[in-house]
Structure formats: structure tokens, C-alpha cells
SERO-4910 file (N, C-alpha, C, O; in steps of 0.05 Angstrom, whole numbers):
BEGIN
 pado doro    nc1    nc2    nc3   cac1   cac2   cac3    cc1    cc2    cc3    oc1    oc2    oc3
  Unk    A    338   -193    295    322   -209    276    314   -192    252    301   -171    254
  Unk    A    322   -203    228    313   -187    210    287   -187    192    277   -210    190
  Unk    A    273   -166    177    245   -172    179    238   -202    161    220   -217    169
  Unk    A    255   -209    135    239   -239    138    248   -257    146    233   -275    138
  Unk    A    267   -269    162    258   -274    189    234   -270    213    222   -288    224
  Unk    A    231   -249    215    204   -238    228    180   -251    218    164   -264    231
  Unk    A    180   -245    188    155   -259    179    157   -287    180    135   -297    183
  Unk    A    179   -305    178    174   -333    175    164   -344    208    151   -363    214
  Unk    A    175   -325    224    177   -341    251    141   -343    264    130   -360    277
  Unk    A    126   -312    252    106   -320    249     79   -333    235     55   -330    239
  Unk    A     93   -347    219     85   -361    187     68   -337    180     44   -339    186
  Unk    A     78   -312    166     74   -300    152     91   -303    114     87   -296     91
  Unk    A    104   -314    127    124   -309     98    118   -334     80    114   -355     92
  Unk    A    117   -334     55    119   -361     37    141   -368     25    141   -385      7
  Unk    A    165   -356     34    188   -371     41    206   -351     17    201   -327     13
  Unk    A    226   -365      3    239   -348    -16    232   -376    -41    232   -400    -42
  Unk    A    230   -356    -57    211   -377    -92    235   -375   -101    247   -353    -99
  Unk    A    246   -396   -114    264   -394   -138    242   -416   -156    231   -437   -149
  Unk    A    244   -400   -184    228   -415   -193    246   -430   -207    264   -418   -219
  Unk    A    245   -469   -206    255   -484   -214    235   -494   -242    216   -480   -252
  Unk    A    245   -524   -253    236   -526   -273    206   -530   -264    187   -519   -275
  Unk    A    204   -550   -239    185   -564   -235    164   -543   -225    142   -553   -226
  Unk    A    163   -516   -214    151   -506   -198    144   -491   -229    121   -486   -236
  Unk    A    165   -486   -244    152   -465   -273    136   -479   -289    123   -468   -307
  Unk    A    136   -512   -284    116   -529   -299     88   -532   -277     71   -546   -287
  Unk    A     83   -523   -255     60   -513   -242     51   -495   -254     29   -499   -264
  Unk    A     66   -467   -256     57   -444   -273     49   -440   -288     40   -417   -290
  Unk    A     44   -460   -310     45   -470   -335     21   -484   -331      5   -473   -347
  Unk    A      7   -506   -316     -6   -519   -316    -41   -494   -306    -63   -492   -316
  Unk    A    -28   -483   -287    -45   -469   -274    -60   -438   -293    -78   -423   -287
  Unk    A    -47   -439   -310    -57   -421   -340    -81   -427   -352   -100   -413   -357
  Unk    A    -76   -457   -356    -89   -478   -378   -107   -491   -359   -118   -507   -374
  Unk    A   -115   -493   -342   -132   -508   -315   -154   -483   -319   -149   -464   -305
  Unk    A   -180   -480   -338   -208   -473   -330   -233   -482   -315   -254   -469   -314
  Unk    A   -228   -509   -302   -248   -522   -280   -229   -519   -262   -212   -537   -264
  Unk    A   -225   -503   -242   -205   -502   -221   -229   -489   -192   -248   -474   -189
  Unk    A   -216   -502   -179   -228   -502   -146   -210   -501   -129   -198   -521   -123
  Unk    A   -206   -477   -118   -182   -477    -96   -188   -504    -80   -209   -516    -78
  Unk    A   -158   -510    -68   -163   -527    -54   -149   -507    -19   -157   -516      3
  Unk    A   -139   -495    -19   -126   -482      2   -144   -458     14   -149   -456     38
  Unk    A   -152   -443     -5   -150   -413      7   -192   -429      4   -204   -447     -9
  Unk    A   -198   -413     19   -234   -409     13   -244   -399    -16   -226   -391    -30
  Unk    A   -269   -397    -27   -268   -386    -53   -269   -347    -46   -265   -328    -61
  Unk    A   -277   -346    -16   -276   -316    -11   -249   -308    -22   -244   -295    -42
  Unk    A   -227   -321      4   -201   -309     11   -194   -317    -25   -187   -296    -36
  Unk    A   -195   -333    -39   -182   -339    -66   -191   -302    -83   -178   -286    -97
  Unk    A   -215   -300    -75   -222   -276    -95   -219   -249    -85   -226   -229    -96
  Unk    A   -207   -251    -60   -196   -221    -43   -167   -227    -64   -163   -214    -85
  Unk    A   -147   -252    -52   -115   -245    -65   -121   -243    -87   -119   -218    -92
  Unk    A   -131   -256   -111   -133   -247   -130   -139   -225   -148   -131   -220   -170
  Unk    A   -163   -206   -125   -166   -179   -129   -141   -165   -130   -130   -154   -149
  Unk    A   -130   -167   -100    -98   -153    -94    -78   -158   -116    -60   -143   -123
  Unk    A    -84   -185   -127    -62   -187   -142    -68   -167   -180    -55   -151   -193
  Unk    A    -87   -177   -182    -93   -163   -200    -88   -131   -202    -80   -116   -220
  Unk    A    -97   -127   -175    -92    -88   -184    -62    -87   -173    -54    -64   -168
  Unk    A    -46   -104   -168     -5    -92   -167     -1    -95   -197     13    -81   -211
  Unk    A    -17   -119   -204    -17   -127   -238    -27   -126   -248    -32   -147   -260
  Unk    A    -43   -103   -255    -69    -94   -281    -63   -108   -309    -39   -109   -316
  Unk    A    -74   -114   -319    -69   -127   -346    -72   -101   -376    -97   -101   -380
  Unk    A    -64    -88   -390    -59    -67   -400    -61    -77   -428    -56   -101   -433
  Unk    A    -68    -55   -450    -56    -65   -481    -37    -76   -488    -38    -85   -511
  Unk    A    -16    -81   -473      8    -91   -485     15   -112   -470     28   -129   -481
  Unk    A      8   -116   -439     15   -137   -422      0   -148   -413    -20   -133   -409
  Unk    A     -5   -176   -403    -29   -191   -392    -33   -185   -356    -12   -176   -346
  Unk    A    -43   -187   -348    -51   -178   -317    -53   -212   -296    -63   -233   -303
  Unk    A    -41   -206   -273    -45   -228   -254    -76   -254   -264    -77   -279   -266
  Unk    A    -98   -230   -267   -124   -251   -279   -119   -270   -304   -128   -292   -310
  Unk    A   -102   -256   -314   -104   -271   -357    -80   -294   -348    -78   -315   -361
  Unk    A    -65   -290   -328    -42   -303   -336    -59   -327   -303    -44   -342   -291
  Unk    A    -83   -325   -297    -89   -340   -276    -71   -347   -250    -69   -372   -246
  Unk    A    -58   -330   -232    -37   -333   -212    -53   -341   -195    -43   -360   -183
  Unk    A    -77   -334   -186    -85   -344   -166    -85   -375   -159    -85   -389   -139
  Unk    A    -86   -378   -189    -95   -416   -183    -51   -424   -177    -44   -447   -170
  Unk    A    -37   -409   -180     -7   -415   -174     -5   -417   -153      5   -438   -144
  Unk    A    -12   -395   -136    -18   -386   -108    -28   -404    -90    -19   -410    -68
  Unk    A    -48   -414   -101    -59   -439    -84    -54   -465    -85    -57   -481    -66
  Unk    A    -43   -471   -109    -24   -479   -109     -4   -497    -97      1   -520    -90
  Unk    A      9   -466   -100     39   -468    -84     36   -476    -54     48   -493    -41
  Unk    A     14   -458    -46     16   -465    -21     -6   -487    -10    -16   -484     12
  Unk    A     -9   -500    -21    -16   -527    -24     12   -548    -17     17   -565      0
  Unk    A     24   -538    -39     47   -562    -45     82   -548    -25    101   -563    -24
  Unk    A     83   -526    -15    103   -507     -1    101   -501     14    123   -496     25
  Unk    A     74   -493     31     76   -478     53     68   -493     76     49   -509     73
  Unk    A     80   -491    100     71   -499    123     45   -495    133     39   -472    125
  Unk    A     29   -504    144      6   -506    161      1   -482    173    -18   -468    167
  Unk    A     22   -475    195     23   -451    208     20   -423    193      9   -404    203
  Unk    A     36   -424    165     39   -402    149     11   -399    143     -2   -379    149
  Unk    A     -2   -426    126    -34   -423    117    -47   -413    131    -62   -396    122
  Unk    A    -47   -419    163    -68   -408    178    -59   -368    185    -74   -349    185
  Unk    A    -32   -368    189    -34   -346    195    -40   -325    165    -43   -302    172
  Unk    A    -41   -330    138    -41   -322    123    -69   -319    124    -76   -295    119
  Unk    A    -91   -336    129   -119   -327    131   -130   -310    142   -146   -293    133
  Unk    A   -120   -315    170   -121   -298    186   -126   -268    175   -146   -254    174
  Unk    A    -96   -266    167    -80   -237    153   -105   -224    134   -114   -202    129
  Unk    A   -107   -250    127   -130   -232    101   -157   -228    114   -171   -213    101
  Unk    A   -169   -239    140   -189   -234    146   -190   -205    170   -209   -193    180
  Unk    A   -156   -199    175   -154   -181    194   -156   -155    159   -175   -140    154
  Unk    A   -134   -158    143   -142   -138    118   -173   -129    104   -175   -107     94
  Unk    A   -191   -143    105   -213   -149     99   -222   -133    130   -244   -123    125
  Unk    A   -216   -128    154   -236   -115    173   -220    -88    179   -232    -71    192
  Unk    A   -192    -83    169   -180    -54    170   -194    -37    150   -202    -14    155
  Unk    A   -195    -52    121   -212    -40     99   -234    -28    106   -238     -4    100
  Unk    A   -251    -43    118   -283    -44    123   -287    -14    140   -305      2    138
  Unk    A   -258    -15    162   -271      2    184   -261     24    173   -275     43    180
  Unk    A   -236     33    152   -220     52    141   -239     67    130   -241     91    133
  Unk    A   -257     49    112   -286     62     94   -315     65    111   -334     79    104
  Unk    A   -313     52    133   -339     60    153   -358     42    144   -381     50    148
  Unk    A   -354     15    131   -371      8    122   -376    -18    133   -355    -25    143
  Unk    A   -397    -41    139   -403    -54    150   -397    -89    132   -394   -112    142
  Unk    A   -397    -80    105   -408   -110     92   -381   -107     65   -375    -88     50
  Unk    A   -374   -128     68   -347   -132     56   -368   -129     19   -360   -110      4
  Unk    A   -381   -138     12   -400   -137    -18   -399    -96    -24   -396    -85    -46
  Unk    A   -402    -84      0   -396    -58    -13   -382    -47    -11   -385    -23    -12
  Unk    A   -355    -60     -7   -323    -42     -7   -317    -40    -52   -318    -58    -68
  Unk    A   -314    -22    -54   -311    -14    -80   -281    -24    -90   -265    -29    -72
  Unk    A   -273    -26   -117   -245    -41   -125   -221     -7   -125   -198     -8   -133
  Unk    A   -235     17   -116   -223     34   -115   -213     36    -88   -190     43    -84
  Unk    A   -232     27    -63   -227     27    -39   -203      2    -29   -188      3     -9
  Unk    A   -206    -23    -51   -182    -37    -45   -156    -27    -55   -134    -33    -45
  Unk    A   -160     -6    -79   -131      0    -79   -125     21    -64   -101     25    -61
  Unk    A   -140     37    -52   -134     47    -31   -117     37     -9    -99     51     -2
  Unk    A   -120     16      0   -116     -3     13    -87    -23     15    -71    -32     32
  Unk    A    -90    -20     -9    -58    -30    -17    -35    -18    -22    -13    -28    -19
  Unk    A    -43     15    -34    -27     32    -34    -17     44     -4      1     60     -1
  Unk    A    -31     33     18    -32     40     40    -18     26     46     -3     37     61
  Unk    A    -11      3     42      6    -21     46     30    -13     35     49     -6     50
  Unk    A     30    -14     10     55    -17     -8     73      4     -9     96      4    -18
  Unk    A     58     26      1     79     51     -5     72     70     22     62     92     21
  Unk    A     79     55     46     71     72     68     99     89     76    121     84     65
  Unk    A     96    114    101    116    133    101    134    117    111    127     94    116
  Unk    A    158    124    117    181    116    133    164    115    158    162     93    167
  Unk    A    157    125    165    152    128    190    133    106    206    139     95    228
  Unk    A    107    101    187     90     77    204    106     53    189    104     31    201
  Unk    A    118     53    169    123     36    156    150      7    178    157    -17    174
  Unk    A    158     28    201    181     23    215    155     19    237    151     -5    243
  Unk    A    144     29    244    125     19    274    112    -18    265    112    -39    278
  Unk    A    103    -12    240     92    -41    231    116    -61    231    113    -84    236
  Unk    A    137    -49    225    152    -80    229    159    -87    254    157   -110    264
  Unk    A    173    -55    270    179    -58    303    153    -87    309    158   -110    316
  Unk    A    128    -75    306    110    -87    313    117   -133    301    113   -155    310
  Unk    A    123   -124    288    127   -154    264    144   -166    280    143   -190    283
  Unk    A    161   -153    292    191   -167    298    186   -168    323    199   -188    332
  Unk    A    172   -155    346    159   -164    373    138   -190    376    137   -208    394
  Unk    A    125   -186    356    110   -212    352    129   -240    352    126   -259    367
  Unk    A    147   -236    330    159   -262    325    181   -265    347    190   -288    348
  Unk    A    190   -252    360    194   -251    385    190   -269    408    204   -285    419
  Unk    A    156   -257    414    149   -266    430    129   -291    429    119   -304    447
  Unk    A    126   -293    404    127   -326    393    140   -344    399    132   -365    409
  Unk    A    169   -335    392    193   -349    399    190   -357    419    175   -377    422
  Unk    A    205   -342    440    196   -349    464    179   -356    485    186   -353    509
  Unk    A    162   -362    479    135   -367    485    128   -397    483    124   -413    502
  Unk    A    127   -402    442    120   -427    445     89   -413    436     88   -423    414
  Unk    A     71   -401    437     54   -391    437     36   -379    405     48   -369    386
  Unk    A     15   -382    407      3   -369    372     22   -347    373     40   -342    390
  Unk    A     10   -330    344     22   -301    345      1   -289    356    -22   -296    357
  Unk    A     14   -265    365     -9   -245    369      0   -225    349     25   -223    348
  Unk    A    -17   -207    328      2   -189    313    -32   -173    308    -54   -183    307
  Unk    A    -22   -146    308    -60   -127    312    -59   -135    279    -43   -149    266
  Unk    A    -86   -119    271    -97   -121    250    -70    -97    229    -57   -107    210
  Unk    A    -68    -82    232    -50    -66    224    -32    -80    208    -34    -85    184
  Unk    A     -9    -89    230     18    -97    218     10   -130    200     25   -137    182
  Unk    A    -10   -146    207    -14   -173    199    -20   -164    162     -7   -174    143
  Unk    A    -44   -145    160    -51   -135    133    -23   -124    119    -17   -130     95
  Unk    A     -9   -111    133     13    -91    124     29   -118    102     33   -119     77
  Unk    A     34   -137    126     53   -162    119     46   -178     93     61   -185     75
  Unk    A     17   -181     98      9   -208     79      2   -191     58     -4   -202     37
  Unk    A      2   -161     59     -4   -150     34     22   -158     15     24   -168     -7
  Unk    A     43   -150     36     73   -139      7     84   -169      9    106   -174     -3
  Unk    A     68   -196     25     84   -221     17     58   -236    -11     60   -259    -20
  Unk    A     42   -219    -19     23   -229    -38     40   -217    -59     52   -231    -76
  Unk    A     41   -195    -59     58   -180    -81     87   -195    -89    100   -192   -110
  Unk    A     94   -214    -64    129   -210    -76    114   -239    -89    120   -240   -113
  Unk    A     98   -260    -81     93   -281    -99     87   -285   -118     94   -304   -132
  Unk    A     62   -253   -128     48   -256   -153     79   -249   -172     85   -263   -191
  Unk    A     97   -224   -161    106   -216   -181    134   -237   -190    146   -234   -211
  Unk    A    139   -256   -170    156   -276   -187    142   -304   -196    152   -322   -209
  Unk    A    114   -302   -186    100   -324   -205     94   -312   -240     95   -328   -258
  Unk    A     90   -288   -244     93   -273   -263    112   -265   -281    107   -261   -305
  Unk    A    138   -262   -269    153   -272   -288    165   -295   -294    178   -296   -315
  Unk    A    160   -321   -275    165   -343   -280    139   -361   -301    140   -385   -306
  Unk    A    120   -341   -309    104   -356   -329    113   -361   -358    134   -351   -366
  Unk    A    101   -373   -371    112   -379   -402    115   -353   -420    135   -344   -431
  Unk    A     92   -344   -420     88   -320   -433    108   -294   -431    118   -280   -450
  Unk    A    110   -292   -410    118   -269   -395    158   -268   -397    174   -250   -397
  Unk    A    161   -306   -400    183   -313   -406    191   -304   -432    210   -289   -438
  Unk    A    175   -317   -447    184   -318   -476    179   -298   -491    196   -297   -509
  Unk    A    159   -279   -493    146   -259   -497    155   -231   -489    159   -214   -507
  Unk    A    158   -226   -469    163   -201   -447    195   -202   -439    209   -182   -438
  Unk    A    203   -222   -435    233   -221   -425    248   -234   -438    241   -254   -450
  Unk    A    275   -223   -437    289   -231   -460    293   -255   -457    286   -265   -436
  Unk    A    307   -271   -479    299   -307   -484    318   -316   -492    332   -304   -507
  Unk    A    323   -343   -482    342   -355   -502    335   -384   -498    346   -395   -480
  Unk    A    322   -395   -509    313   -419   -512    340   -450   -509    335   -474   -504
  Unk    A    355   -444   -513    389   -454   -523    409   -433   -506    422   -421   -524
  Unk    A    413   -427   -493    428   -411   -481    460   -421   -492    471   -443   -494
  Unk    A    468   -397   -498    491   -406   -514    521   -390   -501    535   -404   -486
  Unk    A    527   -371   -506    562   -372   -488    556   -347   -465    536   -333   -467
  Unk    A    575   -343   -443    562   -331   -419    588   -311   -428    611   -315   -435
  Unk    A    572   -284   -421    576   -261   -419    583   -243   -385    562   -240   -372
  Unk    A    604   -233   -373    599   -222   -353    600   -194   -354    615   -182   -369
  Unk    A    581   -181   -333    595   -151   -335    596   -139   -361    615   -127   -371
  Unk    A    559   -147   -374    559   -124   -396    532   -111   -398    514   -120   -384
  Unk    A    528    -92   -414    510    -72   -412    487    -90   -424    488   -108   -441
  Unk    A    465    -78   -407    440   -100   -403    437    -79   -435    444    -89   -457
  Unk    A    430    -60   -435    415    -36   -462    432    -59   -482    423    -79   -493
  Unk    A    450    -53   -483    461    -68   -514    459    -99   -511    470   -111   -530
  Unk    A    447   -116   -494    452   -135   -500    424   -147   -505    417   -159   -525
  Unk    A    405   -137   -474    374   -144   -484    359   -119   -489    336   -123   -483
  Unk    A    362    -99   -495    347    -76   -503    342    -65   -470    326    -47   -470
  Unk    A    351    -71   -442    338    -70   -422    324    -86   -410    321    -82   -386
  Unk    A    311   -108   -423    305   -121   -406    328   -144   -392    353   -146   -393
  Unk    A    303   -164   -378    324   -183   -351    312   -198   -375    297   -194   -394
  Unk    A    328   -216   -364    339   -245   -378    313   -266   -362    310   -266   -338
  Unk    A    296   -284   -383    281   -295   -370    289   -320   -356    312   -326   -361
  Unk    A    278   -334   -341    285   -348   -321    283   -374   -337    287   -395   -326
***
């Protein structure tokens, strides 16, 4: 079983995004939406992912950040309108098992005094772990969905590998809800509004300066 597989089997995963027209006209909508109220995630869990997402995507002098370009409200979204039931719940879960590895990593009792330095702690812990636990967390991922399988049964997955998961499946969403935004399209990645004759097998430097081709 390979790992996403692993993650879908225990609705960890939010599936694979291709952003179409209709899903990039969500993206679009969810920019321009300033009275917004999650309807999926709680307003806690909405302002944990959004934290996470923000610090993979800091917003900088030159580029806008997960907050400016509002992904969270995509996020909820999406999985509003995409994700299974099972995924929602185990995704809460995930964030409430991340939210108590944090707490105990820092020794601290009350989620109000974990610091935005101690979450990137947290994530870098996630995102860039050694070869080594990085292979126990999935062993762990892929026993779970496993014994799901066959079972018939919730998941069981410790606090460890559940955070590990829902960390780098927040990341893979913000970062193609991000470049599937308007801005980011037309602005940041190269463009062609009229797409005009198809090129194969040529050098990205001479053709977009390096960048990808927006969606």
C-alpha cells in the first residue's frame, strides 16, 4: 500500500486537487468573501490551519502569504464541497491530536500560550523530519490503514503519525490552492491569457524566465 493510499484509507488525505475552472472560480470567490464563517472546520481548528498555513506561506515584500490571498476560507471550503465525512472527522481529530503533541513538546498546559515560534517549531518537525522517524511515521500510517481495512473499524493512528500526516496534507492543499489563485496566476506565474501554439521539450529559462506556466 502506498503512502497516499495509506492516507485516504484512513480519511486523512483530501484527495488529489486539480484545479479546474470551477474549483479556481471558488478560489477566486473566497479572496473577495470578508463576512465569512467557516462552515466545516470550528473557528479554533479554522485559526490553527490557517496559522500552519501561513507560516509554509509567509507573505513577504514581494509575495502575498496564505492570510492576504485568504486560503483558509478555500480550505473550508473545499472541504465542504470535496471531502468525505470520514476525512472531516479524521482531519479534526489530526489537528486536535497536533494541538496536544505541541502542548506537551513545550511543557505547556493551555493551547493561548504556545508561541507562533513554537508552532513553527512544530511544523518544521513535521515537514522536514530525518529519514529515519520520518519512515516509522508512515510504517505507522500504513498499519493503521491496514488495519482499518480489515477491520471495518475507526482508525486508530497515535498522536505522532496523525499530526505528522495532516501537517504535510495542509501544506500540499494550501500550496496548490496558492497557485491556483488569480493573483498568483497572473502576477507570479507565467501567463497566457489566449494560449496560443504548443511548444514541446523546451527550456523553461528562455521561454518563461523560469517560472511554471500558470494553471
Amino acid at each position: 500500500m502506498d503512502r497516499r493510499q495509506a492516507l485516504k484509507n484512513i480519511g486523512l488525505s483530501f484527495g488529489a486537487i486539480t484545479i479546474t475552472p470551477a474549483l479556481s472560480s471558488v478560489i477566486q470567490s473566497c479572496q473577495s468573501n470578508t463576512g465569512w464563517t467557516p462552515k466545516v472546520l470550528t473557528s479554533d481548528e479554522a485559526n490553527l490551519v490557517a496559522e500552519i498555513m501561513d507560516i509554509i506561506l509567509p507573505s513577504s515584500e514581494a509575495l502575498p502569504g496564505a492570510t492576504d490571498l485568504n486560503l483558509i476560507q478555500f480550505v473550508d471550503t473545499y472541504m465542504d464541497l470535496a471531502v468525505e465525512d470520514k476525512s472531516i472527522e479524521e482531519v479534526k481529530m489530526s489537528l486536535q491530536k497536533f494541538k496536544e503533541v505541541t502542548l506537551s513538546d513545550n511543557q505547556k498546559s493551555e493551547w493561548n500560550a504556545i508561541t507562533k515560534e513554537e508552532i513553527e517549531g512544530q511544523i518544521a518537525k513535521y515537514l522536514k523530519p530525518t529519514e529515519t522517524i520520518a519512515s516509522q511515521w508512515w510504517k505507522a500510517i500504513q498499519e493503521a490503514a491496514i488495519a482499518a481495512d480489515e477491520s471495518g473499524a475507526a482508525t486508530v493512528l497515535d498522536a505522532e503519525p496523525a499530526a505528522f500526516a495532516v501537517t504535510r496534507e495542509i501544506r500540499s492543499l494550501a500550496v496548490n490552492a496558492y497557485k491556483g489563485s488569480e493573483y498568483i496566476g497572473e502576477q507570479v506565474l507565467a501567463y497566457a491569457p489566449v494560449p496560443g501554439q504548443q511548444k514541446g521539450c523546451v527550456d523553461l529559462m528562455e521561454t518563461t524566465g523560469g517560472k511554471a506556466w500558470s494553471l
